[in-house]
N, C-alpha and C positions, 0 to 999 in steps of 0.2 A: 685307206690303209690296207696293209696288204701282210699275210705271215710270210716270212722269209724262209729259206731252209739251212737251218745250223748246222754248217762244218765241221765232220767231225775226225777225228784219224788222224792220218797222215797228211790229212788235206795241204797242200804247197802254202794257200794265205795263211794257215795260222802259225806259221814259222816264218814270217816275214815281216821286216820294220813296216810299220805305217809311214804315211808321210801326213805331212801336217793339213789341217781343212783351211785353204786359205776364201772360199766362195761361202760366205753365208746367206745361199740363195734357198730357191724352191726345192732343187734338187737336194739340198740336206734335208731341211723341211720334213721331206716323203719319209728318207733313209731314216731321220730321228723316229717318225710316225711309226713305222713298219715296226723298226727296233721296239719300239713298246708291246707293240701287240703282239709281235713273233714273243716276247719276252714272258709278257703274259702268259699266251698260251702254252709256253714250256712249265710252267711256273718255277721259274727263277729267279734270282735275285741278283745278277747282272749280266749284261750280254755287251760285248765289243763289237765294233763295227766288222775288225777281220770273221768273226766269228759268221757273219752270214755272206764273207766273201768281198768287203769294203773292203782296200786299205787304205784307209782312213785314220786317223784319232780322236773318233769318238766312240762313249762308251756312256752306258745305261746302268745306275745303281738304284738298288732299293734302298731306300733309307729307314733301314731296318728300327721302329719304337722302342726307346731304351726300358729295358725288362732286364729281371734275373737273368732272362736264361741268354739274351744275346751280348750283357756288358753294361746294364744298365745299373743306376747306381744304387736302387732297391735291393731288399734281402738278397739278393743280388742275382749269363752266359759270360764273359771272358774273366769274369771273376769268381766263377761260379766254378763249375766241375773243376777238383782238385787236379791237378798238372800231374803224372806220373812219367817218371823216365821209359817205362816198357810201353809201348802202342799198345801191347794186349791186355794191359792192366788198364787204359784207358779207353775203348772203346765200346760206345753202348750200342742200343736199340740199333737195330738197322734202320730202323726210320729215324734218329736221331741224327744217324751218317748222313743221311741224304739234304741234307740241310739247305735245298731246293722246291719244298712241295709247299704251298701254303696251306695253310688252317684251315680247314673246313670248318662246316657248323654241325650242331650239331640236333636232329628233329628232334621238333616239338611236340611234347608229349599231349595228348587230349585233354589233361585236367593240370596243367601248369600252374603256379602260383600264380597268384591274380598281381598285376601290375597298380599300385597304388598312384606311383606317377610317372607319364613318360617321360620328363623331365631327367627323374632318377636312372631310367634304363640307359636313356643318351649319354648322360654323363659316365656310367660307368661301363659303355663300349671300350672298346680298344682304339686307339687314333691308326688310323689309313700312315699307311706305309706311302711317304713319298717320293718316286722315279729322279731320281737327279741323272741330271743331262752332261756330262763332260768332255765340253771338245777341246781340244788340243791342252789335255788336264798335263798337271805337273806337281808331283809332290813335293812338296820342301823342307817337310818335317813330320818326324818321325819319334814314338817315344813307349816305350814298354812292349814286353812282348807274350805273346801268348802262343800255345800249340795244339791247334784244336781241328777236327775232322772238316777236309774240305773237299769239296767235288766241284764237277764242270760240265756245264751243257757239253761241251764238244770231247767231251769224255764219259761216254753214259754209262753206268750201274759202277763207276769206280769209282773210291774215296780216297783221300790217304793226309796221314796229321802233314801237317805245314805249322812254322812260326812266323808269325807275323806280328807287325807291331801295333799294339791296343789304341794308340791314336794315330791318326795322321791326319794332315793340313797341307790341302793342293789350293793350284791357283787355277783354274778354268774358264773356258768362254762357254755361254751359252749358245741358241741357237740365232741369235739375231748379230752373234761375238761381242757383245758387252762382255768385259770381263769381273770374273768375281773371285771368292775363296771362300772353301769348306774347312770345317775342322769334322772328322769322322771318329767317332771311337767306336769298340765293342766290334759285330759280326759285320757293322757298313765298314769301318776301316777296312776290317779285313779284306771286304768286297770290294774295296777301292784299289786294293793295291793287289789284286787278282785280277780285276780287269785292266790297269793300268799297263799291267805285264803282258796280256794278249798285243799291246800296240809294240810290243818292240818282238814279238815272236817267241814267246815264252808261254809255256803251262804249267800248270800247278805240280803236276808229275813228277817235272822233273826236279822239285822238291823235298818230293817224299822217298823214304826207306824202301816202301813197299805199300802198293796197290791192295784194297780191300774191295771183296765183292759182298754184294750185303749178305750172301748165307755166313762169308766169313766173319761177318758182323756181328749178325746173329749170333752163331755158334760163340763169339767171344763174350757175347753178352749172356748168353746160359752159362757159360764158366763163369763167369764174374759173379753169377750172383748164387750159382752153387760155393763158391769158396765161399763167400759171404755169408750162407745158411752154414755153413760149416762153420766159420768166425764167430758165428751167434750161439752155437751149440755146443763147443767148443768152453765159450765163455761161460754158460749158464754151469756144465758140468763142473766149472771151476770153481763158480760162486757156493753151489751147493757141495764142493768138496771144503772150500775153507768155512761154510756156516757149520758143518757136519765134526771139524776140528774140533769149533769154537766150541760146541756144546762138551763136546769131550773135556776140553780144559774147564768149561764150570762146572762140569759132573767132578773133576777131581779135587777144585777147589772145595767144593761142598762134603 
């Protein structure tokens, strides 16, 4: 296997149809192989074949564990942060924008609580995110929508909200072309049909209103949460002006 180098710019292949993989030989084989690990190494969560210069259609998804925060059906990501009409009411952490880097862990401390069983730590790991393979993919349905920050390898340090829809159901061949069908919700939907778009020469960009860089991210996320302390402070002086009333009306009934 071998890391490829991801296109980025103006580059001619990422503005061009793909054309179909009709050879499910060795030579895809390598190109799927490569795609993982270049994929890896970016740490992202899906890469297109145009994307390191294929035109091809195939394309590399993470299938992202359903959780809160990516759409999963627990406490509940695409159900989760409130939809606002303004990008700048909606935009957090810069590291939230980036919705590309994976989890790190995090050191262990010298005197950690003692593990009673490893049985219990296995179980309550997080399940591996698994790389779905789609070649010559085809969405055929499609269902809710959501607007939530998105980026792109071949678009570096920029964000910008997109709507996409919360499920979608493609039909795809793997790499040996057996063919199959997904149904994807939450942040893999979305990832499916972000990378689906690189095969016809499309970017997320040209989606969005306007382009964020993460200091603008930043900067919108210290506003947000300064009105927010203001909201809360705001509130309190109100609770303590109608408790301050109240007293007054029992001092007069009395």
């Amino acid at each position: 296997m071998a890391i490829r180098k991801i296109l980025t710019g103006d580059e001619p292949a990422l503005h061009k149809v793909c054309h179909p993989v009709t050879k499910f030989d060795e030579k895809l084989a390598i190109l799927l192989d490569d795609m993982r690990e270049t994929l890896a190494e970016a740490n992202g969560l899906g890469l297109a074949a145009p994307q390191v210069g294929i035109l091809r259609r195939a394309v590399l998804v993470v299938d992202m564990p359903e959780t809160p925060e990516n759409g999963g059906d627990t406490p509940e990501q695409d159900a989760a942060p409130e939809e606002k009409s303004d990008p700048e009411e909606k935009a957090g952490p810069a590291a939230e924008a980036e919705g590309t880097e994976k989890a790190g862990t995090e050191p262990e401390g010298e005197e950690g609580p003692e593990k009673e069983n490893p049985q219990d730590e296995e179980n309550n790991q997080e399940p591996e995110a698994e790389v779905l393979e789609l070649i010559n993919p085809e969405i055929f349905y499609t269902e809710g929508e959501s607007e939530e920050l998105e980026g792109c390898l071949s678009i570096p340090g920029k964000w910008g909200y997109v709507k996409r829809p919360t499920l979608v159901r493609a039909r795809a061949q793997d790499r040996n072309g057996d063919e199959f069908e997904i149904e994807a919700t939450g942040y893999t939907a979305r990832c499916v049909v972000h990378e689906c778009e690189h095969l016809d020469g499309h970017l997320f960009s040209e989606l969005c209103d306007r382009l964020y860089t993460a200091d603008d991210l930043q900067e919108l996320a210290e506003q947000a949460k300064k009105e927010e302390e203001q909201e809360g402070s705001d509130s309190s002086e109100d609770q303590e002006a109608a408790g301050m009333e109240e007293h007054r009306e029992e001092g007069a009934e009395q």
